[in-house]
N, C-alpha and C positions, 0 to 999 in steps of 0.2 A: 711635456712634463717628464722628467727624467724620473726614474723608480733610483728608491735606495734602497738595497739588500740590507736587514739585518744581522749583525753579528751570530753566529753560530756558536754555543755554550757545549764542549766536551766534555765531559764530567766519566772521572774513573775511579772506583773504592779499590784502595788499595793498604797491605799491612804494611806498617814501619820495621824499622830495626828491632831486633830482640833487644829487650833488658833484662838483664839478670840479677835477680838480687837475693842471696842465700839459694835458696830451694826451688826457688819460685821466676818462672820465668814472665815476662811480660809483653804482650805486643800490642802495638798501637793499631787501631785503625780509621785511615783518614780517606776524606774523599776530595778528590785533585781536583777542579776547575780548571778549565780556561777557554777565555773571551777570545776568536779567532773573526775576521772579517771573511766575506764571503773567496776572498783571494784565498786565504789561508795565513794569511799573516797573523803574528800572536802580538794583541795588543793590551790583555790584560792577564790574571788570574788570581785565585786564591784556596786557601788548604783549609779544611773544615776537621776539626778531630769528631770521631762516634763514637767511638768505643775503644776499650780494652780488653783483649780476652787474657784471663791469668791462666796459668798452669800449674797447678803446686803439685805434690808427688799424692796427696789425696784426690784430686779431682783439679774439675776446669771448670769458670764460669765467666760471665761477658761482665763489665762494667758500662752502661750506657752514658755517653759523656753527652746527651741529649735529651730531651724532656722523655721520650717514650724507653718502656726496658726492650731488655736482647737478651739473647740467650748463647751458648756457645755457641750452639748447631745453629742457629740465623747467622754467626758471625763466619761461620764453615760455606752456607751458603755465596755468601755477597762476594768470599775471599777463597777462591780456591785453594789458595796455596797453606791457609790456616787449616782449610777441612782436614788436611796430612796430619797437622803439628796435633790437630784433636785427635784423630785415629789414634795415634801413636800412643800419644797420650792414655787412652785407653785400653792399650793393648788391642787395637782390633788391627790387622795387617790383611791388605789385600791385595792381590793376585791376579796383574790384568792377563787376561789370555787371550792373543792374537789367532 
């Protein structure tokens, strides 16, 4: 009897492109899929949106484009590269020291 390997599912959360609209900036956040065979070949995939995190010059909060809420700082978590855009944001600036 021959075994069949199943497909292997990668999944990555990742932010989209800024938008900017007046004051307020906006960024997406999506999570990547994809269907790969035990080879490595890509035979499927698909994009899920979660969230929004706003920026306005008063504050920043998440938009949950999914049944459960979020908060900035969870959208900081999951996205590295958001956690900066919230710092900033805040005025808090840090100082890595080698």
């Amino acid at each position: 009897m021959r075994y069949i390997r199943p497909p292997a599912v990668e999944t990555e959360i990742l932010a989209g492109e800024k938008i900017e609209i007046e004051r307020r900036s906006i960024y997406p956040v999506i999570r990547i899929s994809i269907l790969k065979t035990p080879e490595g070949v890509v035979f499927g995939g698909w994009i899920t949106p979660l969230a929004m995190l706003v920026i306005e010059p008063k504050g920043q909060y998440a938009i949950s484009l999914t049944e459960g809420e979020i908060t900035a700082d969870q959208i900081g978590e999951m996205v590295p590269s958001l956690k900066k855009v919230i710092d900033k944001a805040r005025g808090i600036f840090r100082i890595e020291v080698s």
